[in-house]
C-alpha positions in Angstrom: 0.0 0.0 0.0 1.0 3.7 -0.5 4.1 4.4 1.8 5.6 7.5 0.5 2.5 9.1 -1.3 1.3 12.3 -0.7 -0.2 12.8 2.3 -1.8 16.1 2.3 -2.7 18.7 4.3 -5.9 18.7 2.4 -8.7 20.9 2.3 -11.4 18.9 1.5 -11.9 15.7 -0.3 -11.6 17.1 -3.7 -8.6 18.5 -2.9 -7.2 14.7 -1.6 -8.8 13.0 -5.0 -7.0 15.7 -7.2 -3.8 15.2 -6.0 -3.1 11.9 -6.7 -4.7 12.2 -10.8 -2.2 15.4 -11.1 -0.6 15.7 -14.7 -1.8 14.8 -18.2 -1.1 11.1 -18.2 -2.5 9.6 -14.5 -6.4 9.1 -15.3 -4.9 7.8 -19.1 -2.8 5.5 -17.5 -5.9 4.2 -14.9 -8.0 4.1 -18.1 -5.1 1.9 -20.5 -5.1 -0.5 -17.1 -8.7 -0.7 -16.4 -9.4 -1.6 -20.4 -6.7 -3.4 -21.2 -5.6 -5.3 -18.1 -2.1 -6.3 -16.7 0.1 -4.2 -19.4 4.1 -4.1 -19.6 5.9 -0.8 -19.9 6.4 -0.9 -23.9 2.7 -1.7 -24.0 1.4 1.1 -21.5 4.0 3.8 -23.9 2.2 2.2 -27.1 -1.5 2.9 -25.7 -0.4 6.2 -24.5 0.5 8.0 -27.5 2.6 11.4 -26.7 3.9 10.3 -23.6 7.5 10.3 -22.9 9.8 7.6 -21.3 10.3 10.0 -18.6 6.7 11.1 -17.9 5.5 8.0 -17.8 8.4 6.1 -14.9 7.6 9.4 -13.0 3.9 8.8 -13.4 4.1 5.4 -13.2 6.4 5.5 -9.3 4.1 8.1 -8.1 1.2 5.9 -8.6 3.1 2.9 -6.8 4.0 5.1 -4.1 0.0 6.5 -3.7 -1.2 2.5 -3.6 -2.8 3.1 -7.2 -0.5 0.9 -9.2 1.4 -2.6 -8.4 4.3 -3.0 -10.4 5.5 -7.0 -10.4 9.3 -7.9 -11.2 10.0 -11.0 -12.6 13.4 -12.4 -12.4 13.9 -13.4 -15.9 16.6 -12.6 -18.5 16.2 -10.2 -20.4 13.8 -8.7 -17.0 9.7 -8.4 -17.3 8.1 -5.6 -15.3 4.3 -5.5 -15.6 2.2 -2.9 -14.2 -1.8 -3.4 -12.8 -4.0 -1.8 -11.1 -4.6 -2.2 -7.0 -8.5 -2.1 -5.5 -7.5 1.3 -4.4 -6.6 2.2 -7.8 -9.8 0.3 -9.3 -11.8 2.6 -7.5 -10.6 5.7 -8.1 -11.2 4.3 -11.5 -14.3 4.0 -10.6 -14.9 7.5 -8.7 -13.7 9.0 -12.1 -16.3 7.1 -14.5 -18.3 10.4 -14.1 -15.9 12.7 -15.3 -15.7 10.4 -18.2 -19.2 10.5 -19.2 -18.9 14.5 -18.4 -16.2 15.0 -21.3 -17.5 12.3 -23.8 -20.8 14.5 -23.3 -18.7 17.4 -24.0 -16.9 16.3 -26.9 -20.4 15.2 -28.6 -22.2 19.1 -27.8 -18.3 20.4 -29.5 -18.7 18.2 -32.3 -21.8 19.5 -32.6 -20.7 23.1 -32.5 -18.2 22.5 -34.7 -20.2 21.5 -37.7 -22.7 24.2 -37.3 -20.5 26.8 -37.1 -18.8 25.8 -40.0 -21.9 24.8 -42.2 
């Protein structure tokens, strides 16, 4: 479980929940886990288009640090590393479906704007 997360002061719940989804590529990284399962590192880059080799270690320690991510060594030459999600990062998963269905919402009504404005 999380050991060196962050650990607040917060000022309300929000303000806890928001801090561990900081940056551009946390929620896409919950989402490429929650969809696609138990992925290696080359496979989570791949499904994460833009992201750099850099973003994505620092992304991927904070969220084993926070309890969000379990990252699995095997022993084996050359070495595997796979990378899943915990319950606690499941459910933020979860607490974020909302969000989800807020921007797929909002991407429909700017779609929409889009084509009328340019009709």
């Amino acid at each position: 479980m999380a050991t060196n997360g962050r650990r607040g002061p917060y000022v309300c719940g929000i303000d806890a929940g928001m801090d561990v989804v900081s940056g551009k590529w946390k929620s896409l990284i919950l989402w490429e886990l929650h969809h696609h399962g138990t992925r290696r590192f080359g496979e989570l880059r791949r499904g994460l288009p833009g992201v750099s080799e850099k973003m994505l270690i620092q992304h991927l320690r904070e969220m084993e640090d926070d309890g969000l991510v379990h990252r699995e060594v095997y022993r084996e030459v050359p070495p595997r590393v796979e990378y899943s999600l915990t319950r606690h990062g499941t459910s933020l998963n979860e607490a974020l479906r909302p969000l989800g269905e807020w921007g797929r919402q909002r991407r429909e009504r700017l779609a929409t704007e889009d084509a009328t404005t340019s009709a």
